[in-house]
N, C-alpha and C positions, 0 to 999 in steps of 0.2 A: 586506548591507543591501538596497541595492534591487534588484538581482538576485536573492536571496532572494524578494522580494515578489513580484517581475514572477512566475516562475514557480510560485510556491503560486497565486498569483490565475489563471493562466493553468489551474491543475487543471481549474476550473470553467467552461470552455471546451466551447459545445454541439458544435463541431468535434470529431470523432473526431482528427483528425493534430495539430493544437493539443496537445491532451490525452497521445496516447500521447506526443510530443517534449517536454510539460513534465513528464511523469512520468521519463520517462530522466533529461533533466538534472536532476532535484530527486534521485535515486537514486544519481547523480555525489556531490550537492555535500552526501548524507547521509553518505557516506563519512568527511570530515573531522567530528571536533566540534566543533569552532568551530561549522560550520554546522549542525549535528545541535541545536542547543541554540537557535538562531534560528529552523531549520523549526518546531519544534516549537512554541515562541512563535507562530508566525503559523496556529497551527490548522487545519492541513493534515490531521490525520488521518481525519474525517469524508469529507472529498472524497477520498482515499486508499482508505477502504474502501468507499467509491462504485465508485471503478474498477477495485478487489477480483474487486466484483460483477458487473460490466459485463461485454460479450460481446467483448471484444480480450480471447487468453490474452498478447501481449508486454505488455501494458500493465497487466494484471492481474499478471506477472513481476514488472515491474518496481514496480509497485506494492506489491506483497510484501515484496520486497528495502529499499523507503522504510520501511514500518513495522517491518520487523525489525530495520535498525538504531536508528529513532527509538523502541525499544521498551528502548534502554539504559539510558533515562532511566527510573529505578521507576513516578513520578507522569504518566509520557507513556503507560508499559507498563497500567497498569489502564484508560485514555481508550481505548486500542486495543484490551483485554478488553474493556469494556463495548461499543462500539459495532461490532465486528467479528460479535458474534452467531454466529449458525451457518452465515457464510460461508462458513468455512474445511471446515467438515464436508463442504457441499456438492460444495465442488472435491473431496476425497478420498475420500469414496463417497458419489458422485449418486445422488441420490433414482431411485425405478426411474421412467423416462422423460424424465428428464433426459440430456443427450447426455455423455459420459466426458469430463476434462477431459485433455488430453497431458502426460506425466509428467515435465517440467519444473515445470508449472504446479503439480501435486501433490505434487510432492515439497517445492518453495519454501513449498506450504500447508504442508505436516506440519510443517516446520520452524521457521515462524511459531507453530505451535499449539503445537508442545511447547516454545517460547519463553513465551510469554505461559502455559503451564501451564492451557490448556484441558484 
């Protein structure tokens, strides 16, 4: 319940430390379904693939690892299609003059992608 809340609302944190520490714990407590089926009710995946994008690769990790599991859900899996875009392309082969992303970060991409069946 409201630990759930605290940290989805804390995604949207203009603090870079805020953010990468509410991404960890929300990546925790996706683990379980009990709480897989509440994050996903509180609309997190927008702000998720916010941080996809963003320039932290641990927070982009573990932001990965959020939507892969909250991708178990069919009707949560197409919300993370649609609005993930050509994120995922990016990290796995950067556009020429974009900087390489480390193959953690890339690998977590592919796996997301061939999850969601991009």
């Amino acid at each position: 319940g409201e630990v759930v809340r605290a940290v989805s609302r804390s995604l949207q944190s203009k603090q870079a430390a805020v953010g990468y520490w509410a991404v960890a714990l929300l990546r925790q407590l996706c683990m379980l379904p009990e709480h897989r089926n509440e994050i996903a009710q509180h609309g997190v995946t927008q702000h998720l693939v916010a941080l996809v994008k963003g320039d932290d690769e641990q927070t982009a990790v573990n932001a990965i690892g959020c939507l892969s599991a909250l991708a178990s859900k069919p009707e949560v899996k197409q919300i993370i299609y649609d609005e993930i875009g050509d994120a995922l392309d990016h990290i796995i082969t950067p556009p020429k003059g974009m900087r390489r992303q480390k193959a953690a970060l890339q690998q977590r991409a592919k796996q997301l992608q061939d999850l969601l069946g991009k």
